[in-house]
N, C-alpha and C positions, 0 to 999 in steps of 0.2 A: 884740330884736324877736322876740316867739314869732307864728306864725304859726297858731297855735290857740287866741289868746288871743282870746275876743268882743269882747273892744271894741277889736281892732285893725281898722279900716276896709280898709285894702290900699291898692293904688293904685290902686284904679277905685271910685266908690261904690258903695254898694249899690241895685237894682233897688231904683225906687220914689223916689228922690230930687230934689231940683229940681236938682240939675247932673248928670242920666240922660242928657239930650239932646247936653250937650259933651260928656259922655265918650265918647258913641256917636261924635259927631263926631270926635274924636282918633282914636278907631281906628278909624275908617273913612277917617280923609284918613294917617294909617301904611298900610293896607291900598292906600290909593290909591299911596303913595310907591313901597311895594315893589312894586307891579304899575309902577308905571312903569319903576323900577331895574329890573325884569324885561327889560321890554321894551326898554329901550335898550340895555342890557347883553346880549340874546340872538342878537347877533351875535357878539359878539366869546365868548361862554360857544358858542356852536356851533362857533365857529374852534379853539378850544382843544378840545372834544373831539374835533372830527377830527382831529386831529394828532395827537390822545394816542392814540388806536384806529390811525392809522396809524401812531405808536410802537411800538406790541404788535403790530402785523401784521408789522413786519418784524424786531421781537425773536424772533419763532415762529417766522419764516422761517429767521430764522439756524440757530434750533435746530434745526428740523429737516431745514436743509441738512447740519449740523456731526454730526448724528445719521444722516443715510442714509447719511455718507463714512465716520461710523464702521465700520456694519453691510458695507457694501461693500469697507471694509477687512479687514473679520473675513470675511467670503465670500472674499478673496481668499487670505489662509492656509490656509483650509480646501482652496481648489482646488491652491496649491501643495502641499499635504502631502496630496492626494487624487493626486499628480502630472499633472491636467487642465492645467497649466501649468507651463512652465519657468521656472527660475530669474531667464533673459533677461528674460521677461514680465512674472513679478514684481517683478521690481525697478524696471524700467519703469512699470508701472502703480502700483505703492508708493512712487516718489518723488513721479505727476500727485498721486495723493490726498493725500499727506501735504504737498505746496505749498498744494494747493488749504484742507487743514485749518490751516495756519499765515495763510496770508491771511486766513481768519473771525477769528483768534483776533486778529489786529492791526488789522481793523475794531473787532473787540468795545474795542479797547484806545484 
């Protein structure tokens, strides 16, 4: 089937035909179909995209929960080896963080 060949009709006839009027009719009662599958179907197509936006809202959250414990973790070496903190402290507050990073990672799992 070449599609650049002239005497291939297609599947719709050519403007000016006596079956101009059905073909208008088929695709205007398809244009009807899909405006309806539209409409019936645009509850459950707006259900699904909020769920999917609230998927990615709390994929980010993770991330940037799991990203400020990083930074806060690296702020906290810095103060240990600035001596702003002892040892005690550190290790206290370096096990809350590092629970707290092992829980994200076993939601994430």
């Amino acid at each position: 089937m070449d599609f650049n060949d002239p005497t291939w009709k297609g599947p719709f006839p050519k403007t000016g035909s006596s079956s101009e009027k059905s073909c208008s009719r088929k695709i205007t009662g398809r244009c009807a179909m899909f405006l309806v599958d539209d409409i019936l179907f645009f509850p459950a197509k707006s259900l699904v995209w909020v769920f999917r936006e609230l998927h990615n809202a709390v994929q980010q959250e993770k991330t940037n929960e799991s990203d400020a414990l990083t930074t806060e973790l690296s702020e906290l070496y810095m103060m240990l080896e600035t001596g702003k903190i002892t040892e005690e402290e550190f290790d206290e507050r370096e096990e809350q963080i590092l629970d707290r990073l092992d829980e994200i990672q076993e939601r994430d799992q």
